[in-house]
MMTF fields as JSON, N, C-alpha, C and O atoms, coordinates in Angstrom:
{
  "mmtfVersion": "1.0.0",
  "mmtfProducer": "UNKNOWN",
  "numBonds": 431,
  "numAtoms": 432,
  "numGroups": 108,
  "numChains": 1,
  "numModels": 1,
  "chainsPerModel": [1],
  "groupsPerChain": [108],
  "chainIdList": ["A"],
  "bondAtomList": [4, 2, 8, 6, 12, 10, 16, 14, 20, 18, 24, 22, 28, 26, 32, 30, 36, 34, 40, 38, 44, 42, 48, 46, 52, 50, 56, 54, 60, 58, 64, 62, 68, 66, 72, 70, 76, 74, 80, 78, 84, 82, 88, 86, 92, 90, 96, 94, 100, 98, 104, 102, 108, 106, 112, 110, 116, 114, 120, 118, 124, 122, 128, 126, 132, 130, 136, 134, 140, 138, 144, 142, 148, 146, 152, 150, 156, 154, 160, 158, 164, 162, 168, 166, 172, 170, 176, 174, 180, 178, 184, 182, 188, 186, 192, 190, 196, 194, 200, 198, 204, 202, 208, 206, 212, 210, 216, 214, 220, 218, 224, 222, 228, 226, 232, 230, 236, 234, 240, 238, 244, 242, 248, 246, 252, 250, 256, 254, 260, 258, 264, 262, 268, 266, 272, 270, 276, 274, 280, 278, 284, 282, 288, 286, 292, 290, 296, 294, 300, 298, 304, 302, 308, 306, 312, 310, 316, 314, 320, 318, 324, 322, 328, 326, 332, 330, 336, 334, 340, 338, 344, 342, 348, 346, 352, 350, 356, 354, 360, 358, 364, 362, 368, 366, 372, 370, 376, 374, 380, 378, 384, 382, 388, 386, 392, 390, 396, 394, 400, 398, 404, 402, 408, 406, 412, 410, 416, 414, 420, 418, 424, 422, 428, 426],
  "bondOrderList": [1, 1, 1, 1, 1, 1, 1, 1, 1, 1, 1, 1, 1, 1, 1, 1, 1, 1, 1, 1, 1, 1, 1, 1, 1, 1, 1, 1, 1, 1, 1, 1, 1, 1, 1, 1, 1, 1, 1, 1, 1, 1, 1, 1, 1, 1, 1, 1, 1, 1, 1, 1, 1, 1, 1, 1, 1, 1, 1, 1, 1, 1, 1, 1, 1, 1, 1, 1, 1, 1, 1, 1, 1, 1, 1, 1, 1, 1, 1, 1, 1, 1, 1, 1, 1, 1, 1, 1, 1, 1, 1, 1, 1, 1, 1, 1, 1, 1, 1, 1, 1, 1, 1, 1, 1, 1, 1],
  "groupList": [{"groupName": "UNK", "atomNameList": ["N", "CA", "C", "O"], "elementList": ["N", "C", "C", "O"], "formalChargeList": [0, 0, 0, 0], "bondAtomList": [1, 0, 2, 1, 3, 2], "bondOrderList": [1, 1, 2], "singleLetterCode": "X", "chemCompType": "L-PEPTIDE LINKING"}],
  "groupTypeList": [0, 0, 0, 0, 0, 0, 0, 0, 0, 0, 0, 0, 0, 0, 0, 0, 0, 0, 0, 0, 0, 0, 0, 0, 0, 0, 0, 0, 0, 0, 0, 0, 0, 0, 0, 0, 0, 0, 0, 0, 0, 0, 0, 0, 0, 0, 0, 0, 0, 0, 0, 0, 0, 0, 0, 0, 0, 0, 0, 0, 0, 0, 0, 0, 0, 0, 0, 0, 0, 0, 0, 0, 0, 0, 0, 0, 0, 0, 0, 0, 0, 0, 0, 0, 0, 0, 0, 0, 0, 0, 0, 0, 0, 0, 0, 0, 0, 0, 0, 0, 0, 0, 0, 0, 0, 0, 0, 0],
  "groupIdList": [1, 2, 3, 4, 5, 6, 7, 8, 9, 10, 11, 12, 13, 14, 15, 16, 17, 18, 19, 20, 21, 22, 23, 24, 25, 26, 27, 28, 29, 30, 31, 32, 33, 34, 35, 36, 37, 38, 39, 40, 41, 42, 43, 44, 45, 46, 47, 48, 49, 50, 51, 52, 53, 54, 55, 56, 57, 58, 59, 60, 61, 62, 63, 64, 65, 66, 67, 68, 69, 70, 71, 72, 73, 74, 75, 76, 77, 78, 79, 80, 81, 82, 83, 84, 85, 86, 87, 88, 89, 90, 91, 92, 93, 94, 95, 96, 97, 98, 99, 100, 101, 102, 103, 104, 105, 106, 107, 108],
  "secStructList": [7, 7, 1, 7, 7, 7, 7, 7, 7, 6, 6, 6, 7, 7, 7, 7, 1, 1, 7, 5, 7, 7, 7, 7, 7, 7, 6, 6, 6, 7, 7, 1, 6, 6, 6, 1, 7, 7, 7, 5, 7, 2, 2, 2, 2, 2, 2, 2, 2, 2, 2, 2, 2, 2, 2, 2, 2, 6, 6, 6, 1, 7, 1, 7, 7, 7, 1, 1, 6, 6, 2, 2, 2, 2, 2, 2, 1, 1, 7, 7, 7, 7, 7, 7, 6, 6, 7, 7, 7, 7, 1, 2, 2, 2, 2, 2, 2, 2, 2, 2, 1, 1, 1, 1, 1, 1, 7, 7],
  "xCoordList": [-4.487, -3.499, -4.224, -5.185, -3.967, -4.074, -3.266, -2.397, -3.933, -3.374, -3.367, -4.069, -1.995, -1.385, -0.086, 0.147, 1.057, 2.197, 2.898, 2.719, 3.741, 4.398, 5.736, 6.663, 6.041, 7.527, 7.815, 6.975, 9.128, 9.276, 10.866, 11.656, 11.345, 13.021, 13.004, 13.112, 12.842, 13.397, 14.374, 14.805, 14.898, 15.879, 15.15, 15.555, 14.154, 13.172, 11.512, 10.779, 11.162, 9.736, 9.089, 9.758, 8.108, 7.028, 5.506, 5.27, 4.487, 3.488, 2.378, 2.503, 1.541, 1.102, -0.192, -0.381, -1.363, -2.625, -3.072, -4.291, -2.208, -2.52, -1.324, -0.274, -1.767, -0.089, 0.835, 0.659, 2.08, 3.117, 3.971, 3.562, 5.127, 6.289, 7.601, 8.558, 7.615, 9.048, 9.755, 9.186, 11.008, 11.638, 12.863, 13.95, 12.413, 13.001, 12.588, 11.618, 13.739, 14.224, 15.451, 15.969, 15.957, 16.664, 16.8, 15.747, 17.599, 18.131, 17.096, 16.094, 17.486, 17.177, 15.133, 14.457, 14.799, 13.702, 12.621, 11.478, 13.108, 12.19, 11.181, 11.544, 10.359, 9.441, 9.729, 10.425, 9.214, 9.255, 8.998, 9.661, 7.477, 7.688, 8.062, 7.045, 9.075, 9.711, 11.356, 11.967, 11.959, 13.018, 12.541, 13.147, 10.977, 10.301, 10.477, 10.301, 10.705, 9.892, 9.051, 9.203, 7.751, 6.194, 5.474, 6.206, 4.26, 3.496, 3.592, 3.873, 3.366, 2.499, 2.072, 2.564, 1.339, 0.81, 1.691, 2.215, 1.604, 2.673, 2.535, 3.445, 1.07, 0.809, 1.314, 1.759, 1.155, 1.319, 3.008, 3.385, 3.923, 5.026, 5.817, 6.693, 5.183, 5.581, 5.209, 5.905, 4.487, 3.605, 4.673, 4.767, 5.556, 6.656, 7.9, 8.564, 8.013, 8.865, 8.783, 9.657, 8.141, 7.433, 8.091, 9.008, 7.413, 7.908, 9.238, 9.457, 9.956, 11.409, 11.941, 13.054, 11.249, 12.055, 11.467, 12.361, 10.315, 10.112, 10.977, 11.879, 10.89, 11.789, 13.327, 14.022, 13.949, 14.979, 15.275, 16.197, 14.376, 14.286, 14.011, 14.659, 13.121, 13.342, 13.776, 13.445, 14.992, 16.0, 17.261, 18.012, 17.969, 19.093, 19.638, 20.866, 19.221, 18.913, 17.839, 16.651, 18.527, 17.44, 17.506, 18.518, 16.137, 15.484, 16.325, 16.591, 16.552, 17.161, 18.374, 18.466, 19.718, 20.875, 21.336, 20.941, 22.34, 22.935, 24.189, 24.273, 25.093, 26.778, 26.246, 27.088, 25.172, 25.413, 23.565, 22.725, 23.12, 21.987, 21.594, 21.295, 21.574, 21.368, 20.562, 19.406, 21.974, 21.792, 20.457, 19.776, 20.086, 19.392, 18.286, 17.847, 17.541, 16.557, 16.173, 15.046, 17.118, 16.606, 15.821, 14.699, 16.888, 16.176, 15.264, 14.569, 15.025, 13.61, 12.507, 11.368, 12.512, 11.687, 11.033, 9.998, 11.442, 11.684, 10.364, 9.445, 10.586, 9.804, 9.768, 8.994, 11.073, 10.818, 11.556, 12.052, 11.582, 12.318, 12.246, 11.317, 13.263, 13.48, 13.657, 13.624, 13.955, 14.451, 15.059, 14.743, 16.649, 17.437, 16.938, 16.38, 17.237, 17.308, 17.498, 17.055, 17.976, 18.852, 17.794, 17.935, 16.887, 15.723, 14.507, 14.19, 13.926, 13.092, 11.678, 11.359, 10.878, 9.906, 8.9, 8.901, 8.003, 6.237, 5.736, 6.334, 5.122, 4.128, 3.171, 2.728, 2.93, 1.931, 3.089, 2.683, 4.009, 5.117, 5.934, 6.801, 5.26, 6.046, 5.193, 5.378, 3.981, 2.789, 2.268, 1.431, 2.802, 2.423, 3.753, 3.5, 5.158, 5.894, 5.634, 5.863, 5.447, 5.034, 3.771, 3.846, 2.994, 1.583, 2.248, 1.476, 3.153, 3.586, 4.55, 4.681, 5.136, 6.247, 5.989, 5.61, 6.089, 5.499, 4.347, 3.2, 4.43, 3.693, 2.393, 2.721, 1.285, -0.222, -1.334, -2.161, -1.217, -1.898, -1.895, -2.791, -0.907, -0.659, -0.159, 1.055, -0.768, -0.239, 0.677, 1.29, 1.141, 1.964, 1.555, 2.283],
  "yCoordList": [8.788, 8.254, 7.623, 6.935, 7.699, 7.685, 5.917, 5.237, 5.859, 4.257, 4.732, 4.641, 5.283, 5.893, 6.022, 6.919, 5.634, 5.932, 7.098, 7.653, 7.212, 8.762, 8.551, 8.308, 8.576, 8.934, 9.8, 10.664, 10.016, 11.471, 11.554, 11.004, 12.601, 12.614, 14.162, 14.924, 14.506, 16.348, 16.989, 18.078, 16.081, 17.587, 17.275, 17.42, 16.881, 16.468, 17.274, 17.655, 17.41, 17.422, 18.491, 19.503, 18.443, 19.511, 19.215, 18.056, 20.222, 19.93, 20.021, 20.728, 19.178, 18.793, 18.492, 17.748, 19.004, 18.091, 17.879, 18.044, 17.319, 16.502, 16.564, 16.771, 16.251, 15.688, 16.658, 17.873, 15.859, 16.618, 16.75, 15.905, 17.375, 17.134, 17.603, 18.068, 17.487, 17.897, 16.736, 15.649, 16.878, 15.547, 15.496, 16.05, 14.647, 14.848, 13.647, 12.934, 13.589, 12.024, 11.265, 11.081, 10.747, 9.73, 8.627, 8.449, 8.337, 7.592, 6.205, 5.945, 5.565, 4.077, 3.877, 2.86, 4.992, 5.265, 5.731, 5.553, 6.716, 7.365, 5.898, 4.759, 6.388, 5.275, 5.813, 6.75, 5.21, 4.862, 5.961, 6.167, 7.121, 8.111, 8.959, 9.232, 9.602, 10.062, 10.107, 11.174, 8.781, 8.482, 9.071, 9.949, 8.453, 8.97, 10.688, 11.291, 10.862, 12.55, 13.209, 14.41, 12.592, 12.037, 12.705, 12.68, 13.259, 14.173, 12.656, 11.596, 12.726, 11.525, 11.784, 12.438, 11.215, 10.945, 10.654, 9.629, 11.781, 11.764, 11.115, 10.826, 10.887, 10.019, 8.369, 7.545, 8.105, 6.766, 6.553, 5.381, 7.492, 7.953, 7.117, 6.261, 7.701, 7.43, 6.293, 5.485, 5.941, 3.923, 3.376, 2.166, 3.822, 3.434, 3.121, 2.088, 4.306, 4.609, 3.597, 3.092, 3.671, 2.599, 1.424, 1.031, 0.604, -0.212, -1.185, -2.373, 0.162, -0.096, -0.101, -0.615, 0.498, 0.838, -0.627, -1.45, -0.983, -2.235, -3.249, -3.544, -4.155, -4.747, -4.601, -5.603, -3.357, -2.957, -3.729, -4.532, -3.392, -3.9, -5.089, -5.885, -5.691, -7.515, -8.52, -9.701, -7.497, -8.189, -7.593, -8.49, -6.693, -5.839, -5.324, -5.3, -5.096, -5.016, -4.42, -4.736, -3.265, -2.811, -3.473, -3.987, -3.485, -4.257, -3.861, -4.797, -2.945, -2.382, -1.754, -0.61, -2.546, -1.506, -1.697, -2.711, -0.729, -0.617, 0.339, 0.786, 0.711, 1.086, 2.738, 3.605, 3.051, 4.106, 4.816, 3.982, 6.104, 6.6, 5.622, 4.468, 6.047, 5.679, 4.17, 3.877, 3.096, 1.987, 1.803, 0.81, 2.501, 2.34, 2.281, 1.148, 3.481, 3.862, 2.604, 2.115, 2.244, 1.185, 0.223, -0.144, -0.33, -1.333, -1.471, -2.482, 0.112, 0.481, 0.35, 0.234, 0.338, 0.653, -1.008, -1.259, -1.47, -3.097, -3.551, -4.333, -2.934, -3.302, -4.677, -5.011, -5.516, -7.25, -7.124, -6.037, -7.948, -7.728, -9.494, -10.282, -9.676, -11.022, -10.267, -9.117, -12.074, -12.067, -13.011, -14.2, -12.16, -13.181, -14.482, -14.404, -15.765, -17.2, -17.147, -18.083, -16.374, -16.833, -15.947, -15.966, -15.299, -14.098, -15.156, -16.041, -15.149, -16.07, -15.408, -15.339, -14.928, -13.965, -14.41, -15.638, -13.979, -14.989, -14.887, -14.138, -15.253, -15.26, -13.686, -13.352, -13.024, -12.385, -10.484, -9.34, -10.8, -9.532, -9.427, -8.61, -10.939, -10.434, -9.92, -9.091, -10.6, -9.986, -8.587, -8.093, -7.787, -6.733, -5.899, -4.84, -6.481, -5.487, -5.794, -4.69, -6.299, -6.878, -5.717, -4.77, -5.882, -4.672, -3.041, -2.107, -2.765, -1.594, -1.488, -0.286, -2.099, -1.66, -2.248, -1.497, -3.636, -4.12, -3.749, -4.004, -3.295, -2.834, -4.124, -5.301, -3.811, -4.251, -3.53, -2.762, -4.025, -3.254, -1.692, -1.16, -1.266, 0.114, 0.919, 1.099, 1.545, 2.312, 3.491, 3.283, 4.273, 5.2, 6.15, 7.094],
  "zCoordList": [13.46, 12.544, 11.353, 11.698, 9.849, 8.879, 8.695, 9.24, 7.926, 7.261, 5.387, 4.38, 5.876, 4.345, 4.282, 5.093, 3.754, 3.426, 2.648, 1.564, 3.645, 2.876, 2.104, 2.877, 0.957, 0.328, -0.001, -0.252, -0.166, -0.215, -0.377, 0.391, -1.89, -1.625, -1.561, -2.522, -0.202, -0.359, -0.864, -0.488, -2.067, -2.939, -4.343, -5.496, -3.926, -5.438, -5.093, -6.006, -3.61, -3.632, -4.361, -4.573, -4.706, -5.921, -5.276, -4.935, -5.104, -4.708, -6.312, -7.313, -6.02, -7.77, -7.478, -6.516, -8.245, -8.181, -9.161, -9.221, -10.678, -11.825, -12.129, -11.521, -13.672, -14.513, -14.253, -14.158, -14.122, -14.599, -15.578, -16.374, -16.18, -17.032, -16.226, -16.846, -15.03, -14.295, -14.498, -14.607, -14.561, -14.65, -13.792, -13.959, -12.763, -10.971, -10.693, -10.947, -10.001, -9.236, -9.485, -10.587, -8.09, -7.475, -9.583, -10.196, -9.945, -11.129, -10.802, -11.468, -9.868, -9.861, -9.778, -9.932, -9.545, -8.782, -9.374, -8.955, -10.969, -11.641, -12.793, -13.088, -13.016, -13.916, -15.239, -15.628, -15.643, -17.328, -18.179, -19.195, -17.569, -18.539, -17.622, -16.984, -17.145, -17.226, -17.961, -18.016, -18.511, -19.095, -20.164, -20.778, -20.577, -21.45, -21.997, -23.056, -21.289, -21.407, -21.47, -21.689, -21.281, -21.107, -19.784, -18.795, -19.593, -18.941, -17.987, -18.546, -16.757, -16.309, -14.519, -13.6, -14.621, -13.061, -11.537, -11.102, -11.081, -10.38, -9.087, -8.31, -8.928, -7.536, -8.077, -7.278, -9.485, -10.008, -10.224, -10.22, -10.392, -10.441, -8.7, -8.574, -7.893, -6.355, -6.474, -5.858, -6.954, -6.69, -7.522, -7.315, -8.426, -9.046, -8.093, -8.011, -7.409, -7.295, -5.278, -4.574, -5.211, -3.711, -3.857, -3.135, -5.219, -5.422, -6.096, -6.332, -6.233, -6.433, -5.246, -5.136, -4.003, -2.98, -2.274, -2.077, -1.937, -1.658, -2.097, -1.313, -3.699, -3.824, -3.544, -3.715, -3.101, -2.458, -1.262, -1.124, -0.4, 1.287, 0.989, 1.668, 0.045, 0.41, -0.307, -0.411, -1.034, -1.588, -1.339, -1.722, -0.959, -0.775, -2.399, -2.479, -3.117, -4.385, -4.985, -4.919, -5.75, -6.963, -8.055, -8.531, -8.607, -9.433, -11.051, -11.805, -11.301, -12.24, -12.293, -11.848, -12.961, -12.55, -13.774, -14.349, -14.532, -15.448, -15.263, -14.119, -16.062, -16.345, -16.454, -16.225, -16.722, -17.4, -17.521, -17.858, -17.279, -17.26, -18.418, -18.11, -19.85, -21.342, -21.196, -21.499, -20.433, -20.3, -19.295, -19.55, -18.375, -17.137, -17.921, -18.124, -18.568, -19.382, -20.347, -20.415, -20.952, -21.487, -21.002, -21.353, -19.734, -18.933, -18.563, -18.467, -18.133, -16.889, -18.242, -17.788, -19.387, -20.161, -20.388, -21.006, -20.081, -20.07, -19.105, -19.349, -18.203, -17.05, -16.217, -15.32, -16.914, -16.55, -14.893, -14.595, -14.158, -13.05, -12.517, -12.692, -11.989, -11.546, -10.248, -9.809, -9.695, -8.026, -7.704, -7.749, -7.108, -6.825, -6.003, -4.909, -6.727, -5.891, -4.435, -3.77, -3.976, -2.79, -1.706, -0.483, -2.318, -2.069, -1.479, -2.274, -0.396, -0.242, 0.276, 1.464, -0.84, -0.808, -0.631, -0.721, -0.412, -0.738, -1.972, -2.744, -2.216, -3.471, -3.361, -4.46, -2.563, -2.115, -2.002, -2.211, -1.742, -2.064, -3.138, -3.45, -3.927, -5.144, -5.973, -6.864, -5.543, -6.641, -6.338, -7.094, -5.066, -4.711, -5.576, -6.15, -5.604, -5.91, -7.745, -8.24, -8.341, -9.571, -9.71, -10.493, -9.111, -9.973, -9.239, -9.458, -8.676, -8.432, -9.718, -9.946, -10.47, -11.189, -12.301, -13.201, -12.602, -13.689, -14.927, -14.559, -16.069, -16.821, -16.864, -17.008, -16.754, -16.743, -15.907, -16.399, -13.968, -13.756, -13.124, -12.469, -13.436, -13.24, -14.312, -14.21, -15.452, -16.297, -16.581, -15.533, -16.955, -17.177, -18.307, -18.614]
}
C-alpha cells in the first residue's frame, strides 16, 4: 500500500502526462485556469480541486458559491476563502487547505 491519494470524477477522467487545455470538471471544483481558459497542470488542477473538497468535509460547505457559472468564475478567481465561525478547525487544516487553494504557494 502506497501513501498517496486518489481523486477522481469518472464522467470527467482523461489520462495526461503534462499540460493540458481540456476544460472538464464538477463547477464548484475546477481552479482558476481553467475558468481561465488557460493550458495548466493537471496534477496541480486535482491539488485544487482536493482542496475544495477538503474544506467541504470540515466545514459542510464549499468555499466558493455563487447564483450563476459567470458569477462563480469570478469568485474562484478571487481565491480569498473564509471559514464559517461556527467551524472549529485547527490552525494546521486551515493552513493545509489555504496552500491547496489559495493563490501563493501553489501556482496555476
Amino acid at each position: 500500500m502506497t501513501n498517496s491519494l486518489k481523486l477522481s470524477d469518472f464522467g470527467t477522467s482523461k489520462q495526461v502526462d503534462d499540460m493540458t487545455g481540456t476544460i472538464i470538471g464538477t463547477e464548484y471544483y475546477k481552479c482558476p485556469a481553467i475558468y481561465q481558459n488557460k493550458s495548466y497542470d493537471p496534477f496541480l488542477a486535482d491539488l485544487w480541486s482536493l482542496g475544495i473538497f477538503l474544506y467541504e468535509i470540515a466545514t459542510g460547505r464549499v468555499p466558493y458559491d455563487a447564483d450563476s457559472r459567470e458569477a462563480l468564475k469570478k469568485v474562484v478567481a478571487k481565491r480569498k476563502i473564509t471559514y464559517p465561525k461556527k467551524a472549529k478547525l485547527s490552525p494546521c487544516i486551515k493552513d493545509l487547505i489555504d496552500k491547496m487553494i489559495v493563490k501563493g504557494n501553489i501556482t496555476f
